[in-house]
Each structure stands twice: as structure tokens, then as C-alpha cells.
VODO-252339 format. One record per residue: residue in three letters; x, y, z of N, C-alpha, C in turn. Coordinates in steps of 0.1 Angstrom, whole numbers, padded with zeros to 4 digits, always signed. Layout:
% residues N
ALAXYZXYZXYZ
...
% end
This chain:
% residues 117
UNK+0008-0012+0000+0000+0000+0000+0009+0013+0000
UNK+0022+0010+0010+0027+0024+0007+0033+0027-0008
UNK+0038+0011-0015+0046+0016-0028+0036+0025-0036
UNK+0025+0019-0036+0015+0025-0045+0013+0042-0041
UNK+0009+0046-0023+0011+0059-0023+0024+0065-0026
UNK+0032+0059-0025+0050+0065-0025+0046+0071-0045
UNK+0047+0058-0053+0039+0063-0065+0032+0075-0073
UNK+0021+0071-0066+0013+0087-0070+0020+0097-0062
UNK+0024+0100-0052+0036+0108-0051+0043+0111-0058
UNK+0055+0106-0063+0063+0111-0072+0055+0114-0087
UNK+0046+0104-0091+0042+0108-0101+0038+0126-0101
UNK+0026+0127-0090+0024+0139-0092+0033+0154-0090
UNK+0045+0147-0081+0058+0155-0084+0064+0155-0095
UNK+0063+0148-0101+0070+0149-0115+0060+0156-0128
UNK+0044+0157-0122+0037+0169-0129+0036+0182-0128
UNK+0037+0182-0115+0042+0198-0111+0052+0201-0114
UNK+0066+0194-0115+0077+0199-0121+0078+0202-0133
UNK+0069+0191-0146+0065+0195-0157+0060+0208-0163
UNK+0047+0207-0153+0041+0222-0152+0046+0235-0150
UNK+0058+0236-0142+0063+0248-0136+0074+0249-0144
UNK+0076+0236-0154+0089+0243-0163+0083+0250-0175
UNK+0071+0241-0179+0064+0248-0188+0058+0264-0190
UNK+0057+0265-0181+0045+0276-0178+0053+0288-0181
UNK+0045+0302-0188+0049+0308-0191+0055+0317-0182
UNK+0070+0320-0181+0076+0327-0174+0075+0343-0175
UNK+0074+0342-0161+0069+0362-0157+0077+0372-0158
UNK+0077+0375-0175+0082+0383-0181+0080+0396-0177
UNK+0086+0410-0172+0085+0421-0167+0097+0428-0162
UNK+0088+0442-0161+0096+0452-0156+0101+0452-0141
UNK+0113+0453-0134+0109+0454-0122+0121+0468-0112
UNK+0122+0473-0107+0128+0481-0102+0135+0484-0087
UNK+0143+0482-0084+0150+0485-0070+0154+0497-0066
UNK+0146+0502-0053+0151+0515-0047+0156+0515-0037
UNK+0165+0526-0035+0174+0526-0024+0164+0540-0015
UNK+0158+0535-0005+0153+0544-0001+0154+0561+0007
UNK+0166+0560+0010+0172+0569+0016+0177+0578+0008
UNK+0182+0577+0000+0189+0585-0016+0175+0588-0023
UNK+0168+0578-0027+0158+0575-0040+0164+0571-0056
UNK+0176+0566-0052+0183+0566-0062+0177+0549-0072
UNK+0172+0549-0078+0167+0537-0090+0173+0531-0095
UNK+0172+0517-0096+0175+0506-0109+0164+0501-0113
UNK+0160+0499-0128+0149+0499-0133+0154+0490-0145
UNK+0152+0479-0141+0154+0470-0149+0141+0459-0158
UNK+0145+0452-0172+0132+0442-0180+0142+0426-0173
UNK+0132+0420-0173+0136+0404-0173+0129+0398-0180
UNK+0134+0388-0185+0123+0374-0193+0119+0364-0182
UNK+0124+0364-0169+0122+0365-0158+0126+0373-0145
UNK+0113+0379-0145+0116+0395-0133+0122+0389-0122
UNK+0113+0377-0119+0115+0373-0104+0128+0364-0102
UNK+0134+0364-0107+0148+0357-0109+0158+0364-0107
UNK+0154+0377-0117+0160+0388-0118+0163+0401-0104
UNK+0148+0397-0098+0155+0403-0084+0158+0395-0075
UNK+0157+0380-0075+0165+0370-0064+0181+0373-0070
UNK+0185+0369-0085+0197+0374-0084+0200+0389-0082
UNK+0192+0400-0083+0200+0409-0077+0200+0407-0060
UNK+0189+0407-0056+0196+0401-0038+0208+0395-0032
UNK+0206+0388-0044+0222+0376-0039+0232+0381-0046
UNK+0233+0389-0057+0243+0398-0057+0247+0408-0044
UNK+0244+0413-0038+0236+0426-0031+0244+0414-0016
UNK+0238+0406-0013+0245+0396+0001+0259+0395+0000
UNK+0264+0393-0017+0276+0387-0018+0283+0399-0021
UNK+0284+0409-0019+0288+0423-0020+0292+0427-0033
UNK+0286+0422-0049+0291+0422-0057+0280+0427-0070
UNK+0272+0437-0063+0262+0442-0073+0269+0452-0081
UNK+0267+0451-0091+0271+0465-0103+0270+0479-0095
UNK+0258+0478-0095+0251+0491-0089+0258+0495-0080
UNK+0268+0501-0072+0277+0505-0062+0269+0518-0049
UNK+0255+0525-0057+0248+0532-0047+0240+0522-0036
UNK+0233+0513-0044+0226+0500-0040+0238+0498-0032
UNK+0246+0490-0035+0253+0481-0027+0257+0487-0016
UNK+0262+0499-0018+0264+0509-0008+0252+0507+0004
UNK+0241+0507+0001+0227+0510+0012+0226+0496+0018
UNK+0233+0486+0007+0226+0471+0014+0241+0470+0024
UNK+0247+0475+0027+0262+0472+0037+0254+0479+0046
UNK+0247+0494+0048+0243+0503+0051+0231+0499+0063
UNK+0217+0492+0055+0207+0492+0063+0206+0473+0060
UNK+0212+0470+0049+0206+0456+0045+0195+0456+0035
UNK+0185+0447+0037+0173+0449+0025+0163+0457+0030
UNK+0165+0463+0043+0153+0470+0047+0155+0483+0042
UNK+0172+0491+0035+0174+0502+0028+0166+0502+0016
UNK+0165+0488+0011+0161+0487-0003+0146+0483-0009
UNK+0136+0491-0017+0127+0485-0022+0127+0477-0035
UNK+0127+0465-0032+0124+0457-0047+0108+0457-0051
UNK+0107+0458-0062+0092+0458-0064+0094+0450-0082
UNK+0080+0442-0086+0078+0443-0100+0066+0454-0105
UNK+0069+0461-0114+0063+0469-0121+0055+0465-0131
UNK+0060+0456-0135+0046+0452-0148+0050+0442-0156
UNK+0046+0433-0158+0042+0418-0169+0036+0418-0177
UNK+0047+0414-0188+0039+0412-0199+0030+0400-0198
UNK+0023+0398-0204+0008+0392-0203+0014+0380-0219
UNK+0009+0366-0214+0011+0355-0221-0003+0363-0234
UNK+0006+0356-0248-0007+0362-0261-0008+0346-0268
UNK-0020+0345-0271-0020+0336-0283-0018+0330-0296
UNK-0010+0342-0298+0000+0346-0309+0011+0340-0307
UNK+0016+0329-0317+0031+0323-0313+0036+0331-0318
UNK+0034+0341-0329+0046+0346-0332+0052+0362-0325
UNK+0046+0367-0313+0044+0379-0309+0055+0382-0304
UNK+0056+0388-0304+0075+0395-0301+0076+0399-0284
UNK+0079+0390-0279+0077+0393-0262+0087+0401-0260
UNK+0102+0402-0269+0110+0409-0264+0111+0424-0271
UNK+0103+0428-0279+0097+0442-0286+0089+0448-0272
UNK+0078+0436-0269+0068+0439-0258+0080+0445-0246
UNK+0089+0438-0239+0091+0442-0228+0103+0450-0236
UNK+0109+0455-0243+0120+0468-0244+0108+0482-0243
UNK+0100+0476-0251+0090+0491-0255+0084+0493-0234
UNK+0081+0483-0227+0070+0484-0212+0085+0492-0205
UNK+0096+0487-0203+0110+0493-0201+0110+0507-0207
UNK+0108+0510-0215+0113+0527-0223+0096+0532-0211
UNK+0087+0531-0220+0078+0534-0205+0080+0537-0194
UNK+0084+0528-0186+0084+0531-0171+0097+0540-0170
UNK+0104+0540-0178+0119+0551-0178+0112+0562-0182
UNK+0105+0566-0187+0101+0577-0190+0095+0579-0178
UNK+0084+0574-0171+0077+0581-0160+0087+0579-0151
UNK+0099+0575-0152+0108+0578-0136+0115+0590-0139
UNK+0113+0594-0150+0124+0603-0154+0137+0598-0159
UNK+0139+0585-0164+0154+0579-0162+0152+0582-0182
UNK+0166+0579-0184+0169+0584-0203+0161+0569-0208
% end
């Protein structure tokens, strides 16, 4: 009895892993502020949320580009800093739709309302 639950176990871990590789990844804008300055990084990912776990663990490992950031994360840690996502592009039914037209153009956007070039 247990092989058979052990079984559907793994099986259905092995669908969820299926699933979660498949699934469309959360393409977006996302941006990190240093809140004491107000100073921005305003960055697109093909994955946002990746994109700010690696900047965090850049940011731990004292080895983020950004040198005002890094500066604030020695400073206060993550509580200096706001990570946020700004905006996802949205999965289309269109195979052939240009996801990365989509997120350079949602990127020029939000640079404009930050004021950034």
C-alpha cells in the first residue's frame, strides 16, 4: 500500500515539475530603490522574479554592479532597499508575438515616468 502511495507521489511531483517548467515565465519590468537617496534601478527580465532573487544575492555577496545599491545594502541591509515588480507582460495567443519588442518598449515606459533616459 505504501509503494503505490509513494507512486502517485512522485508521479504527481513529477507533474508539477513538468508544469512549472512549462508555464509561461513572468516576463517584466521590475525596479530597486534605495530608499534613503531615492536613487533607481529599473530593470526588463524574461524573468523578473529571478532577476531580483539574483540581484539580492548579488547585493549579500557584495558584488552588485550598482555600487549606490550596494552601498545602502552594507548600510541598512534589504530594509534600505525597495524591490518591487512593475509590470508583466501578459502570455498572447500569438506564437509569433515579439515578447521581447513587448518588454523593451514596457521598459522605455516606465523610464520615462521615472524620469530615467
Amino acid at each position: 500500500m505504501h509503494s503505490s502511495a509513494n507512486q502517485a507521489s512522485r508521479s504527481a511531483r513529477r507533474l508539477a515539475a513538468r508544469q512549472a517548467r512549462d508555464a509561461f515565465p513572468p516576463m517584466g519590468i521590475y525596479a530597486i530603490r534605495d530608499r534613503a537617496s531615492g536613487h533607481l534601478l529599473l530593470g526588463a527580465s524574461p524573468n523578473v522574479h529571478a532577476a531580483l532573487n539574483r540581484a539580492r544575492f548579488e547585493l549579500r555577496m557584495g558584488k552588485h554592479a550598482d555600487r549606490v545599491l550596494q552601498a545602502e545594502w552594507h548600510r541598512s541591509g534589504a530594509e534600505g532597499l525597495d524591490f518591487q515588480v512593475l509590470d508583466i507582460v501578459k502570455e498572447r495567443e500569438d506564437a509569433d508575438f515579439d515578447y521581447a519588442g513587448e518588454l523593451k518598449a514596457l521598459e522605455q515606459i516606465h523610464r520615462e515616468l521615472q524620469g530615467l533616459r
